[in-house]
Phi, psi and omega in degrees: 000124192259139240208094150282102182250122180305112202192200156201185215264099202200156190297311209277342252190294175309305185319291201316318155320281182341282187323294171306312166330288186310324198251329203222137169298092175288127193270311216206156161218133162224141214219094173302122155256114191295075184270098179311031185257179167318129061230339192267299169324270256300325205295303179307275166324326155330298173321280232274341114015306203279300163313313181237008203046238186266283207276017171260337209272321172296349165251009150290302198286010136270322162336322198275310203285310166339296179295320174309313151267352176224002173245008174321321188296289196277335147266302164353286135009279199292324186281330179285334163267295202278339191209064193287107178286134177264027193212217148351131145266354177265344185208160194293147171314162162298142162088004200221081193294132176221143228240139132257113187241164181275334174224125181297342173252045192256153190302325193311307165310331198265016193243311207279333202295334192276310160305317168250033141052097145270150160266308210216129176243132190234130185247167172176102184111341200271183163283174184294136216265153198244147206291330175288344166290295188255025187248003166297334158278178208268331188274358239359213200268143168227151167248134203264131162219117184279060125200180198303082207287131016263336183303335187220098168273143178059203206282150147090355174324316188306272202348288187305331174316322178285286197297352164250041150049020167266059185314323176316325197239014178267091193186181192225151198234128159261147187185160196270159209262145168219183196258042123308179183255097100127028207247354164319146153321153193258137168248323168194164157271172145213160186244152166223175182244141175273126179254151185295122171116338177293159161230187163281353178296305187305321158301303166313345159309290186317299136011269176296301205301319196283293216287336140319285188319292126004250156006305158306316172313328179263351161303330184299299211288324152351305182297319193264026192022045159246014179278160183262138182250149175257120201272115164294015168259162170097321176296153199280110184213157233188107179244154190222164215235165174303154188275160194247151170310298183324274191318351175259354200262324165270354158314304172314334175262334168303302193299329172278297155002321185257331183283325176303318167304315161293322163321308193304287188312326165290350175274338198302000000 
């Protein structure tokens, strides 16, 4: 089964290549590269300005900067354990042909995705993919989404999982993109567990690594037609938005909160 994968140019999106290479005939990769300058900031407060107004939006776009620089360690940290890369962390393996387009829903993408004939586009990361997009392989597109489907929709899930203390639900769902936000058939979950010492980074690592993992497995049964698929209607469902500093400043008394509980409970 030949295999496009859809992304950007990013440590967590290079393993997920690394992988699929080692397990699956990967054809191709294309990829918006997210160059973090004035024009991108600007773009970005715009938006969410527009959307949330002065004081939701200044405090998402200090969270970004906050992570950016001072939580720099501790990703590094979560990718060097859970998504040990065998090359690079700036560019795709060697050996691998990959497209930099400026927009994944550009004729130029639907040109290329179309030139190397995919049976099946594995996204992980992009902007929301427009139907001339993802309905061109034959088997169609699935999406790596680190969190839990239908209960944790849109950004930022592991995070919402912890902070509203739903340890049950801290995990990641593959599933197929339709033209809803994150509202595709579900092809399967997987969980992970919170351990003393975990965070949300680390965990969104942890995550991701379980959720690869995964993935391959159900790409096998794709191949073998056995797989079973899951319908999100009818489910309880709940979409979120990127976390704000204030959301992380309480967090942080949630997250001592929970580690005092596994202590406690591990001394019984």
């Amino acid at each position: 089964m030949k295999i496009v994968l859809l992304t950007k140019l990013h440590p967590t999106s290079i393993y997920l290549a690394q992988r699929l290479s080692e397990e699956k005939e990967l054809v191709g990769i294309i990829y918006e590269e997210v160059h973090h300058n004035p024009k991108f900031i600007y773009n970005f407060f715009k938006r969410y300005l527009k959307k949330f107004g002065l004081i939701k939006s200044v405090d998402t776009f200090f969270y970004f900067l906050f992570e950016k620089f001072f939580r720099k360690k501790t990703v590094e940290e979560g990718i060097k354990k859970y998504l040990p890369l065998k090359g690079s962390a700036d560019q795709f393996p060697a050996g691998l042909k990959s497209f930099k387009v400026e927009n994944m829903n550009s004729d130029q993408s639907a040109a290329i995705i179309t030139s190397l004939g995919p049976d099946l586009a594995v996204v992980m990361g992009t902007r929301l993919l427009k139907p001339k997009i993802f309905n061109i392989p034959r088997y169609g597109t699935v999406n790596v989404h680190c969190g839990i489907l239908p209960k944790y929709r849109g950004q930022d899930s592991t995070f919402w999982a912890l902070y509203r203390e739903d340890l049950q639900n801290i995990g990641a769902t593959l599933h197929y993109i339709d033209e809803g936000i994150d509202t595709g058939n579900i092809i399967e979950r997987c969980y992970v567990q919170f351990e003393p010492g975990d965070n949300d980074l680390s965990l969104y690592y942890k995550n991701l690594h379980n959720c690869v993992e995964t993935l391959i497995k159900a790409i096998t049964r794709i191949e073998n037609s056995s797989l079973k698929k899951e319908t999100q209607e009818g489910q309880e469902a709940s979409y979120f938005f990127k976390k704000t500093f204030s959301d992380y400043l309480r967090f942080r008394t949630v997250l001592k909160k929970l580690e005092k509980e596994f202590r406690n409970y591990a001394r019984k």
